[in-house]
N, C-alpha and C positions, 0 to 999 in steps of 0.2 A: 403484653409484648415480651420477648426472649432480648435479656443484657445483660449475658454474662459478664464483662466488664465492669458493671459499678457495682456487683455486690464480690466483698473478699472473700479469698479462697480459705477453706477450713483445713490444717494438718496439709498443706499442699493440695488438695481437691477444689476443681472450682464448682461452682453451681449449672447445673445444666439449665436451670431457671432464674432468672433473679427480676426483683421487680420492686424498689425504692418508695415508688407513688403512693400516695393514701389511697387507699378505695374505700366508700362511703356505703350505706345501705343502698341507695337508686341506682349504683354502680352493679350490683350485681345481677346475673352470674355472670365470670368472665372466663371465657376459656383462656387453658395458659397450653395447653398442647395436648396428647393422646399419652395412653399408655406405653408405647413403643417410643413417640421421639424422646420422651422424660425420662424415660432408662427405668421405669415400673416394669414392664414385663417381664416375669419369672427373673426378677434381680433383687440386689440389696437397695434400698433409696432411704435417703430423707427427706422430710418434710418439714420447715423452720417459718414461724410467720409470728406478725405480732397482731393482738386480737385485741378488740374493747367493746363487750357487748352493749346497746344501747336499751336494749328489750327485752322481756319472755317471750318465748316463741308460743303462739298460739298452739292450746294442746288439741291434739288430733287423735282421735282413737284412743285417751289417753295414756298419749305423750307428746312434750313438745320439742321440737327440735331446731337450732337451728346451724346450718351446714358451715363450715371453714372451707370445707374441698372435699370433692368426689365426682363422680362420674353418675349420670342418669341409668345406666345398668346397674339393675338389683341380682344380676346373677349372682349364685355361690360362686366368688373365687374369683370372677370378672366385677363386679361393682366394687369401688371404694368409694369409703366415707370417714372424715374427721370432722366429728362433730360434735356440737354441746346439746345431746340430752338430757332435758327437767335438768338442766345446769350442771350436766357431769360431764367432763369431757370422755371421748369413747370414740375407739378407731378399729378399722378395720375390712373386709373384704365381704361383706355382707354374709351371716352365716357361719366366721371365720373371724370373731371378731373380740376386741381386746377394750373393756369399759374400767372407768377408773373412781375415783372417789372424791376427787381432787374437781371440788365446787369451783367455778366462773364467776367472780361479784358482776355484776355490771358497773359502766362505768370505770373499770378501772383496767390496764394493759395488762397482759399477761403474752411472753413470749413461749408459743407455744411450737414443740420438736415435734414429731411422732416419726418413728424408726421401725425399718422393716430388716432382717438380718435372714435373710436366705440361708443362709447355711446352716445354723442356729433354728431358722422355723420361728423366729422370738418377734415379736410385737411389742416396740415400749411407745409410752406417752411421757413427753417432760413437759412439766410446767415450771419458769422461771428458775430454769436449770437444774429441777430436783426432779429423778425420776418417782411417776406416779404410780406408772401400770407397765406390768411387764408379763405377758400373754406368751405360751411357750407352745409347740405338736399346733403352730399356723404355717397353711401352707402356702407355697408360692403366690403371687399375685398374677393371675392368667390375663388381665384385661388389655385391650388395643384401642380402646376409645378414648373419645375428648373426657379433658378431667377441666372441672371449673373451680374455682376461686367461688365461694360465699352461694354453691347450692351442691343438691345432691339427690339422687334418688329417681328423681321426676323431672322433666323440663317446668319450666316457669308457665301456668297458665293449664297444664295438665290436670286431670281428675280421676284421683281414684281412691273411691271411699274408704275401698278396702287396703288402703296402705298407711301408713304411719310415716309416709315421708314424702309428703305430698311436695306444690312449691311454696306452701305455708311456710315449708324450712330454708326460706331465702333467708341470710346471714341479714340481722339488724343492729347495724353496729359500725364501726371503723375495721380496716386490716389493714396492714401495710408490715413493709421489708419483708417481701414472701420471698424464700431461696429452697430451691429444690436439687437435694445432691445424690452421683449416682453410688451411693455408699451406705451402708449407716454408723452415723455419727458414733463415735464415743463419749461415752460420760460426764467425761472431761471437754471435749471439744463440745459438746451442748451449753456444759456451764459457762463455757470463755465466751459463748455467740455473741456478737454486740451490735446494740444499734445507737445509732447516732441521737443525739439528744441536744437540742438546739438553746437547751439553757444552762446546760452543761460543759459550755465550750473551752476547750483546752488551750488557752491564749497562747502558750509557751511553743506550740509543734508549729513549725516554718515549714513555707511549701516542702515536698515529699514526702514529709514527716506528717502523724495522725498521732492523738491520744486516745485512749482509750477511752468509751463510757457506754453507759447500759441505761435503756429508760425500766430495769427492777430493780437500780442500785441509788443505795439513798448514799454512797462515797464512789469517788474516782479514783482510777491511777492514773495521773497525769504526765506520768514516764511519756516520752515521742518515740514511734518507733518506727523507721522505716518504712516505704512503702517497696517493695517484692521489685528483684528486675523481671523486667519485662512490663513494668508500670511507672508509670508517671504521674504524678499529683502538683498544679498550682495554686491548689489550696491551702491560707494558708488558716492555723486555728480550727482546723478539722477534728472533729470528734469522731471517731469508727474509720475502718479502714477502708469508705465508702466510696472516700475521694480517690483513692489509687485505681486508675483507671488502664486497661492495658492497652497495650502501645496497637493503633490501628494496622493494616498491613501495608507494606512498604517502611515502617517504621521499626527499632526497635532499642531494646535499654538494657544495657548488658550491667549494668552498677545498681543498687541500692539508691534510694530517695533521690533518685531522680526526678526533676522538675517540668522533666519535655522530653517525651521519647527521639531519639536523634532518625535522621532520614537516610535510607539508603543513599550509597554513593550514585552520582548522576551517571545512566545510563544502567542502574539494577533495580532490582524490586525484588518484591518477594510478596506473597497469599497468606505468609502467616500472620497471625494474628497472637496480642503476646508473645513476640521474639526474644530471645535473651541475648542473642547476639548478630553482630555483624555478615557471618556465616550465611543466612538465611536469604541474603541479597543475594541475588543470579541473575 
């Protein structure tokens, strides 16, 4: 499903993808949309998800692989894939592509970025906020097709000897907080990414307000911070900026840690969605 809503915005960007839920290995492949609605065609994007392998991937032609996301087109330049090869992480446009060195344990979370920078031509991978691989003279991403969550290469059920990315390379394992943005990230906005941590809970942040926490951080900062106008949060002891939710339409929040996005005056409305102000009513 597409909610931009519950995942927060990075540097002011919101996600053109966001997606909260666990998905499981029997869960996959999930499509989350094509190359064209995610803002991948001949653009800059990121890709942010948290990963916990549960398996080796059966090796195929030796090599095993198993997908986080890609597209069933193995064309140069139209297929993508992020994926963990014989336990390496390694992304890229099939033929066009950026491998890293930076091992996957199983068993344990690792939140994984992969960054495309159009202009630049540059291909990075972060792991747990430290760049791994950074791949430079890559070019555009040309693809329009469906892109899936936890496969890649092949449809599920597909056969072909002669490829090494069979649907053997269905994802075994956990994903979850996958966010897709039409940018690529910086550095620094990779290392900040947070996700919520439910044994981590920041007692002290009162609805509107969120603390901060990371499930690769063995400490917190439990400073409250705000949630953004144009958002609302009744949550209260939230961890990650997950709970600031944007104001539905007809609704909107022109202040800071707001608790309830407020309602157009009776007899206006408005189509927007995250409003910051009053204005928007007509």
């Amino acid at each position: 499903f597409v909610n931009q809503e519950r995942l927060g915005r990075v540097g002011g960007t919101m996600p053109s993808y966001a997606r909260t839920s666990m998905l499981s290995s029997s869960d996959f492949p999930v499509e989350i949309g094509t190359g064209t609605s995610l803002g991948f065609y001949k653009a800059s994007f990121s890709i942010a998800l948290s990963v916990k392998r549960a398996l080796d991937a059966p090796d195929v032609n030796g090599a095993g692989e198993q997908a986080l996301l890609g597209t069933y087109t193995q064309a140069t330049g139209e297929g993508l894939h992020l994926v963990i090869r014989d336990g390496y992480y390694y992304f890229g446009f099939f033929n066009a592509d950026c491998p890293s060195t930076q091992y996957n344990t199983r068993g344990v979370w690792d939140k994984v970025v992969a960054t495309y920078d159009r202009a630049a031509k540059v291909q990075s991978i972060y792991v747990n906020g430290t760049l791994v691989a950074s791949c430079s003279d890559r070019e555009e991403y040309n693809g329009t097709g469906a892109i899936y969550l936890g496969n890649a290469g092949e449809a599920p059920g597909a056969s072909n000897s002669s490829s090494r990315r069979l649907a053997a390379n269905l994802m075994q394992g956990d994903m979850q907080y996958v966010s897709v943005y039409p940018r690529p990230l910086t550095s620094s906005e990779v290392a900040e990414l947070k996700d919520p941590d439910s044994s981590n809970v920041v007692a002290t942040c009162g609805a509107g307000y969120y603390g901060d926490d990371s499930i690769i951080a063995t400490t917190f900062n439990d400073t409250c911070k705000p949630c953004w106008a144009g958002t609302s949060s009744n949550v209260e002891a939230a961890a990650g900026n997950f709970s600031c939710q944007a104001c539905a339409a007809g609704r909107y929040a022109e202040n800071e840690a707001m608790t309830e996005c407020l309602v157009c005056p009776i007899g206006k409305s408005s189509t927007v969605v995250g409003a910051t102000s009053i204005d928007v009513c007509l």
